[in-house]
N, C-alpha and C positions, 0 to 999 in steps of 0.2 A: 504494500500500500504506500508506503514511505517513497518508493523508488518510480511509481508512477506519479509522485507528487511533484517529486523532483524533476521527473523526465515534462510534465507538464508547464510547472512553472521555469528552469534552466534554458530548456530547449537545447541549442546545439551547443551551447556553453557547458553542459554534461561531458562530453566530449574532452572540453577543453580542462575541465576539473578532474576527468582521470587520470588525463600527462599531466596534471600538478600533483596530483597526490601520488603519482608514481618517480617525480622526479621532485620530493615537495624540499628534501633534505640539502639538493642543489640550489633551485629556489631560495629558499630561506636563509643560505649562506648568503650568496648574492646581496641580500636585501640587507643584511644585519650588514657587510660587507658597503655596501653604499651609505648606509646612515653612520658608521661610523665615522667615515671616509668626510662626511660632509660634518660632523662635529667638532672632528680635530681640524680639519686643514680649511675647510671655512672657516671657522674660527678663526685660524691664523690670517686670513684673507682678510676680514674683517677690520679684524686691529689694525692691520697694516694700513688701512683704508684710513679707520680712523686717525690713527697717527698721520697721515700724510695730508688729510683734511684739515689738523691741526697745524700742523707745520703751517701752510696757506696762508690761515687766520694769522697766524705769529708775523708774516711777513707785510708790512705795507706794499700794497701795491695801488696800481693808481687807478684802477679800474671799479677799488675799494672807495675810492674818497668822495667826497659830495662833487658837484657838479658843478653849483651855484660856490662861487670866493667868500670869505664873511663880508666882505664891502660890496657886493652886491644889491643892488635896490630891489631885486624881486626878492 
């Protein structure tokens, strides 16, 4: 009963969920293998990001400064 429920509601994705569960132990490396992957070295990406954002802010530049002089009449 269970397997006609499934086959009803799945459809051809049944199919696609037996090569997962036949291969779920490679899958599931993969996966843990990518979220890792993106914890540490993102992270490291990030800060560098940040850091280098900061740097920017630290330097005057002139693209930073007002527009208008202070003796300006507008």
């Amino acid at each position: 009963m269970v397997d006609s429920f499934l086959d009803l509601m799945l459809g051809n994705f049944r199919m696609i969920s037996s090569f997962y569960f036949q291969y779920q132990s490679v899958f599931n490396t993969l996966i843990v293998g990518a979220a890792v992957y993106q914890l540490f070295f993102r992270n490291k990406q990030t800060n560098e990001n940040n850091r280098a954002v900061k740097d920017r802010k630290d330097e005057k530049d002139e693209s930073t400064q007002p527009l208008r002089s202070e003796g300006s009449p507008l």
